[in-house]
C-alpha positions as CSV (number, residue, x, y, z in Angstrom):
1,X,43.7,10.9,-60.3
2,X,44.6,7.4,-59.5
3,X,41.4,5.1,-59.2
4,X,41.7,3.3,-55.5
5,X,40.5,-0.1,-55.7
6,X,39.0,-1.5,-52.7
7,X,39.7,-5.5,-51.8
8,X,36.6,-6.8,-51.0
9,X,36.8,-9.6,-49.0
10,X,39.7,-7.7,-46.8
11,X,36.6,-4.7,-46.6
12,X,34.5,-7.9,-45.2
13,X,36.6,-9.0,-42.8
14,X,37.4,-5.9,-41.3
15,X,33.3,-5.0,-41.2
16,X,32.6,-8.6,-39.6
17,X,35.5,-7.6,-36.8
18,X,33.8,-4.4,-36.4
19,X,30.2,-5.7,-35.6
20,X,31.8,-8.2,-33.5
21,X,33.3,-5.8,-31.1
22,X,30.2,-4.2,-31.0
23,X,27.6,-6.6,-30.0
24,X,30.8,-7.9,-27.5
25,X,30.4,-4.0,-26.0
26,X,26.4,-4.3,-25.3
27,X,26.1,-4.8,-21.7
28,X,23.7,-7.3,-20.2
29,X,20.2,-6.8,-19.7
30,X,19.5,-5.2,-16.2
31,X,17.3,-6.3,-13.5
32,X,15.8,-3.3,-12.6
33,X,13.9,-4.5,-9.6
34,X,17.1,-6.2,-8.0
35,X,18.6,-2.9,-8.9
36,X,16.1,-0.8,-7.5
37,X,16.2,-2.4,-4.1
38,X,19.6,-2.6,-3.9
39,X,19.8,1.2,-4.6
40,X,17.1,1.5,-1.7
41,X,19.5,-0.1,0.5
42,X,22.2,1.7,0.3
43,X,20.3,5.2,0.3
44,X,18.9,4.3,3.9
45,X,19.6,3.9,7.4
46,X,18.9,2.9,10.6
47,X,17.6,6.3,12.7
48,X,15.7,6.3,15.6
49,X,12.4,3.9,15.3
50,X,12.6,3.8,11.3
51,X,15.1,1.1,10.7
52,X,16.4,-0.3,6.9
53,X,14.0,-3.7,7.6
54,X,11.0,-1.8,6.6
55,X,12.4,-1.8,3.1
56,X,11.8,-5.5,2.8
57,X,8.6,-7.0,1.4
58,X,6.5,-9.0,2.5
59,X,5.1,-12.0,0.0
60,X,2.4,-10.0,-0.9
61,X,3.9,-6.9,-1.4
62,X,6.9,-8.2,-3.2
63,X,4.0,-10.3,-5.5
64,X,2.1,-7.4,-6.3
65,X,5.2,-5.0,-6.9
66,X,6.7,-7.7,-9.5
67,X,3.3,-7.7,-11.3
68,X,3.1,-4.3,-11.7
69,X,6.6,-3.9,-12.9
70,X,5.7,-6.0,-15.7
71,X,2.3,-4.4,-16.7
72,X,-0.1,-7.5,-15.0
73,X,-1.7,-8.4,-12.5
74,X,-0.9,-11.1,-9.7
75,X,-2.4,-14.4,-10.8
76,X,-5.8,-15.1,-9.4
77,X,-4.9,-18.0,-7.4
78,X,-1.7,-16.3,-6.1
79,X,-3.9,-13.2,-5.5
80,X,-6.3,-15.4,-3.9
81,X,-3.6,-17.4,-1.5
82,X,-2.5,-13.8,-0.4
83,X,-5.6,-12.8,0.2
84,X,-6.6,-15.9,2.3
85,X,-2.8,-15.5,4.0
86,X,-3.5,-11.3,5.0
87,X,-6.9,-12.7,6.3
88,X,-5.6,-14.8,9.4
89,X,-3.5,-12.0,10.4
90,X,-6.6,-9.7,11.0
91,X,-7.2,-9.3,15.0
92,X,-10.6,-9.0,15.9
93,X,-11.5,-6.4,19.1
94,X,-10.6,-8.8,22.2
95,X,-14.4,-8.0,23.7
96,X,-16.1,-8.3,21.0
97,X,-16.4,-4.1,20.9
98,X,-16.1,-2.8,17.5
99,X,-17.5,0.8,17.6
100,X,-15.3,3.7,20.2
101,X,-15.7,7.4,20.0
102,X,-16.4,8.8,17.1
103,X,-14.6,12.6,18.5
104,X,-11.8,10.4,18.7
105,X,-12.0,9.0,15.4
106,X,-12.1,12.3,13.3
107,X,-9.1,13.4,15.9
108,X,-7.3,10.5,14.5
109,X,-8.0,10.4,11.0
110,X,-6.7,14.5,10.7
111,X,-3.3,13.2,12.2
112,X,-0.7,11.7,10.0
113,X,1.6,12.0,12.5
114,X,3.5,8.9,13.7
115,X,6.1,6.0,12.8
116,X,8.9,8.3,11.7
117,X,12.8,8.6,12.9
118,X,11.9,11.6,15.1
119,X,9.1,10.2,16.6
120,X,9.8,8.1,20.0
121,X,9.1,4.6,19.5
122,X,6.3,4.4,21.7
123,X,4.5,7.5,20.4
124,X,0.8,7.5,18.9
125,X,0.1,7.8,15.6
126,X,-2.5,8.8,13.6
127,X,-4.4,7.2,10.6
128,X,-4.0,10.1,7.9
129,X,-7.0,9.1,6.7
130,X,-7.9,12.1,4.7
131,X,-4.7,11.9,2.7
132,X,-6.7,9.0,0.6
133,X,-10.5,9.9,1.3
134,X,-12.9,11.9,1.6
135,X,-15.0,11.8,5.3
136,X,-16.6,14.4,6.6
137,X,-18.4,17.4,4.5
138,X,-17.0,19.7,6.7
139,X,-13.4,18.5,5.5
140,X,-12.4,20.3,2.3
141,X,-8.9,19.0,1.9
142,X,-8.8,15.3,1.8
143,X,-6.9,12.9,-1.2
144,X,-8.9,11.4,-4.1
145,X,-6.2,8.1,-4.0
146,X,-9.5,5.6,-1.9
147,X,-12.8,6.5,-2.6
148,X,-15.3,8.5,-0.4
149,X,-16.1,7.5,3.0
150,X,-18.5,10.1,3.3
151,X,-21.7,8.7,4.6
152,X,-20.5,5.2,4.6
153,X,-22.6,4.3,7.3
154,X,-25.6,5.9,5.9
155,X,-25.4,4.6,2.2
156,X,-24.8,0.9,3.7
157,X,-27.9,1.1,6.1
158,X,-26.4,0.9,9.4
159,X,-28.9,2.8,11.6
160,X,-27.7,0.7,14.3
161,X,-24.1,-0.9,14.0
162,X,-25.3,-3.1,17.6
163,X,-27.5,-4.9,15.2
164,X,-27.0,-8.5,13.3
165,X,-28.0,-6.7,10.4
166,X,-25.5,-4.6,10.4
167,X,-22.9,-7.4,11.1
168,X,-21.8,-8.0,8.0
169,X,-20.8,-4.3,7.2
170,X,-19.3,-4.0,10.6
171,X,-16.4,-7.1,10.4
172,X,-15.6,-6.0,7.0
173,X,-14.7,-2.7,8.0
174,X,-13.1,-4.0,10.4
175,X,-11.4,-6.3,8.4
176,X,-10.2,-3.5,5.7
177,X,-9.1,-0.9,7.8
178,X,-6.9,-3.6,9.5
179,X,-5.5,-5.2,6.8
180,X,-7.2,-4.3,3.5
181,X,-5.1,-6.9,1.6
182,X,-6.9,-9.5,3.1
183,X,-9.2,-8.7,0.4
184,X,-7.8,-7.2,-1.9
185,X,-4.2,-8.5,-2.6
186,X,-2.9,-5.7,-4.3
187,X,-5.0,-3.4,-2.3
188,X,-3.0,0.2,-2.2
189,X,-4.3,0.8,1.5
190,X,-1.7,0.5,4.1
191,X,-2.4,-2.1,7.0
192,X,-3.4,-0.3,9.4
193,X,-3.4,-3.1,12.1
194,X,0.5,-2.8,12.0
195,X,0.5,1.5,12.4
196,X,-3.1,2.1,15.2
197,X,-4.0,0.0,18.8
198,X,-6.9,-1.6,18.9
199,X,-9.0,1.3,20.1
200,X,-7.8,3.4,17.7
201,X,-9.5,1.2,14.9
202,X,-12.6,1.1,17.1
203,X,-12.5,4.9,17.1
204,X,-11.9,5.2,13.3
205,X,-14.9,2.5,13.2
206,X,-17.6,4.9,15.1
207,X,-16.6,7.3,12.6
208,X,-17.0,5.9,9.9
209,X,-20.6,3.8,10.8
210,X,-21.9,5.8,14.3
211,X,-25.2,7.7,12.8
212,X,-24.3,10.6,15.1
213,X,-21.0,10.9,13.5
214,X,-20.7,13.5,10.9
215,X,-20.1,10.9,8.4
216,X,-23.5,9.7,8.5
217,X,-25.3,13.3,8.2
């Protein structure tokens, strides 16, 4: 059998054209959150109340969203800036009333109805609040996402929300059911100043801190 005899450097130069159109083949590194939004974008929309501008994020959402991506956490003076920046956007009750119905309340925080295409633009919705807590002890199904609310009044010492003492407790309710990035920046909770009416918070409120609300028992 007649011994084949390879040439070398010819055996080089074709292994060196090889490798070259291979690394030429790689494609560029993606951006996957450009990517992702784009693909967002042209999966949705406009129908009825629910238009394609609620994909767009806000500075703190599109902060906090980044971080995560990349396995951190927002920088603690950025975190702080969007913290102080969700703040001013809090409205406090007009009259200075922060406690409604608690009835109401527990009416609105079983509804998670609201703010879809279907649903005419001027409808009510509701706070789905036991999607992410537990309330009331008489609830059984209620998400695990927030922690309990259950006797949030009670545990804080709010025997009578009226009070100065109780003050404190009351605005930062407030404060967190409105807009709970205003003190946490990355805070999971939805706003709930942009989705409930004023009186719907205060409702949500008694609830949550009136000791003849089942909360509190």
């Amino acid at each position: 059998m007649k011994k084949i005899v390879m040439n070398k450097p010819r055996v080089a130069v074709v292994l060196a054209a090889i490798l070259a159109v291979g690394c030429a083949s790689v494609p560029a590194p993606i951006d996957y959150n450009t990517a992702m939004a784009e693909l967002l974008k042209a999966s949705f929309r406009d129908q009825g109340q629910a238009d394609v501008g609620r994909l767009k994020q806000d500075a703190a959402a599109e902060q906090c969203s980044a971080a995560e991506a990349n396995g951190k956490d927002v920088d603690a003076k950025a975190g702080k800036a969007l913290e102080e920046a969700n703040m001013k956007t809090v409205k406090w009750p007009t009259e200075g009333k922060f406690l409604g119905d608690w009835k109401l309340g527990e009416t609105i925080a079983q509804s998670g109805r609201g703010a879809t295409w279907t649903d005419a633009k001027d409808s009510v919705n509701g706070g789905n609040c036991y999607n992410c807590h537990q309330i009331s002890k008489q609830e059984l199904s209620f998400g695990t996402i927030g922690p309990s609310l259950y006797n949030y009044g009670k545990l804080r010492g709010v025997t009578d929300p009226a009070s100065a003492a109780a003050k404190p407790i009351v605005e930062y309710t407030w404060g967190k059911i409105h807009n709970a990035k205003a003190y946490n920046a990355c805070s999971g909770m939805p706003r709930m100043g942009h989705l409930l009416t004023e009186a719907q918070i205060q409702h949500i409120m008694a609830l949550l801190l009136d000791p003849k609300s089942p909360v509190n028992q």
